[in-house]
C-alpha positions in Angstrom: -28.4 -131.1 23.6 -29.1 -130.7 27.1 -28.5 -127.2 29.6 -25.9 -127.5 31.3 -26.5 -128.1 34.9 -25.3 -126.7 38.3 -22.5 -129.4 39.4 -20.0 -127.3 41.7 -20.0 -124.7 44.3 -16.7 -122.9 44.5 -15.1 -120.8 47.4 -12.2 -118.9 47.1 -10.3 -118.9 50.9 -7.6 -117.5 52.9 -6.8 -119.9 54.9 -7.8 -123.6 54.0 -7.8 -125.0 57.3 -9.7 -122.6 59.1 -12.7 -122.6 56.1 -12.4 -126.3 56.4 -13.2 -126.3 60.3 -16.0 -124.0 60.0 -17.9 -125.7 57.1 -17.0 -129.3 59.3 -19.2 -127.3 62.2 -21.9 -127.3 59.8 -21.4 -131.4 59.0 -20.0 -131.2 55.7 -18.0 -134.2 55.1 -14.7 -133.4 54.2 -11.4 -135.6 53.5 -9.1 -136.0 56.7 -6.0 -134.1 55.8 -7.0 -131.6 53.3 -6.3 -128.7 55.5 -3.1 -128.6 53.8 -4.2 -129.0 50.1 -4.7 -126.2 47.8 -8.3 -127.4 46.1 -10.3 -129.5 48.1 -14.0 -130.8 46.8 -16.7 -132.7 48.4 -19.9 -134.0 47.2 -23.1 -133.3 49.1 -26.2 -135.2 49.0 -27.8 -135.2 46.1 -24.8 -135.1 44.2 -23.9 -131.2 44.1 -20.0 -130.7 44.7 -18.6 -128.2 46.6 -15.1 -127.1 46.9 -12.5 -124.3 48.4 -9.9 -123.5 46.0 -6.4 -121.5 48.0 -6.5 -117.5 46.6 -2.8 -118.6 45.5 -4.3 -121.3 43.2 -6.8 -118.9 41.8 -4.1 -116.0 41.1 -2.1 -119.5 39.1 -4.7 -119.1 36.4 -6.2 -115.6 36.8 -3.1 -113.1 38.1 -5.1 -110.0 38.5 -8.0 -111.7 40.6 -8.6 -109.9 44.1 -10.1 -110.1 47.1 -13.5 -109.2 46.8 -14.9 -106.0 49.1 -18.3 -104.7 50.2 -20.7 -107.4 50.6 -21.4 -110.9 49.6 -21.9 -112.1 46.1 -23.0 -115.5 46.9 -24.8 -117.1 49.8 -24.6 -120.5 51.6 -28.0 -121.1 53.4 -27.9 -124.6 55.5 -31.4 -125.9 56.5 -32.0 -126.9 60.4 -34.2 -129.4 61.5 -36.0 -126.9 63.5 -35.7 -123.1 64.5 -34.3 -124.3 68.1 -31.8 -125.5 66.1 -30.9 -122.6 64.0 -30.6 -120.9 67.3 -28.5 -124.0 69.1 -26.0 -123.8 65.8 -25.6 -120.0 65.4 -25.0 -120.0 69.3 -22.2 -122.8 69.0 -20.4 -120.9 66.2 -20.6 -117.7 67.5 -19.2 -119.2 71.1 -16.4 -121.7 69.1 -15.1 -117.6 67.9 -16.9 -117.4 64.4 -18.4 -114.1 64.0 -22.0 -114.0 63.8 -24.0 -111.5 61.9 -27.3 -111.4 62.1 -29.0 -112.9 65.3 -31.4 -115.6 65.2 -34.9 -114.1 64.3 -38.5 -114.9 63.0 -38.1 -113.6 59.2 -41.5 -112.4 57.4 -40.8 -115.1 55.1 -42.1 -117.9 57.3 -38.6 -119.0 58.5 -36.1 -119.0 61.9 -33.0 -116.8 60.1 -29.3 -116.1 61.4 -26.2 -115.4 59.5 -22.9 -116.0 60.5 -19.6 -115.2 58.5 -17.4 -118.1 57.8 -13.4 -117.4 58.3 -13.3 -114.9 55.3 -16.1 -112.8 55.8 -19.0 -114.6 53.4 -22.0 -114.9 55.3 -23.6 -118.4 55.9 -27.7 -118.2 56.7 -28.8 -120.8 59.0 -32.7 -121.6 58.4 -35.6 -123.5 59.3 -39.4 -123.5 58.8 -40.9 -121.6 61.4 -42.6 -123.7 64.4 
């Protein structure tokens, strides 16, 4: 038997349309219309899935669930072409009204970094190899 692989990335939102027009800013494909839907998925290259699921339709199958609090529990990181670009992106989002949090830096790590929070607070890294 083969181990079971990583197929889908689940996000647990507020408000559907406003996740879905952040994570557009970013280039994700998503289905026209599906601002209104309760689950919405979308496969990336390579095959992974992704998909924002309403906290209504999560309280449907698990009553007690909450809102998490206090930090992030799972990370989106988005690779730029180049670390103008991490910069150029972080700057659009923060200007379109997204709330950044951390500033576009050099990281010891080798990378261009910045974080910005999507519409319900998770923080979204924005990276590329440094020049």
């Amino acid at each position: 038997m083969n181990a079971p692989r990583l197929d889908l990335i689940g996000l647990v939102v507020a408000d559907m349309a406003a996740s879905l027009a952040f994570y557009r800013r970013l280039g994700l494909d998503l289905p026209d219309g599906a601002e209104n839907a309760p689950h919405v998925e979308a496969t990336l290259p390579g095959g992974l899935r992704i998909a924002w699921d309403t906290e209504e339709v999560v309280r449907s199958f698990d009553p007690e669930w909450t809102r998490p609090s206090g930090g992030d529990r799972l990370g989106l990181a988005f690779r730029c072409d180049s670390p103008a670009q991490v910069d150029a992106v972080y700057e659009e989002l923060v200007a379109a009204g997204y709330r950044g949090h951390l500033k576009p830096w050099d990281a010891v790590w080798g990378q261009r970094y910045a974080v910005v929070l999507d519409p319900d607070g998770c923080g979204v890294s924005l990276f590329a190899d440094a020049a």
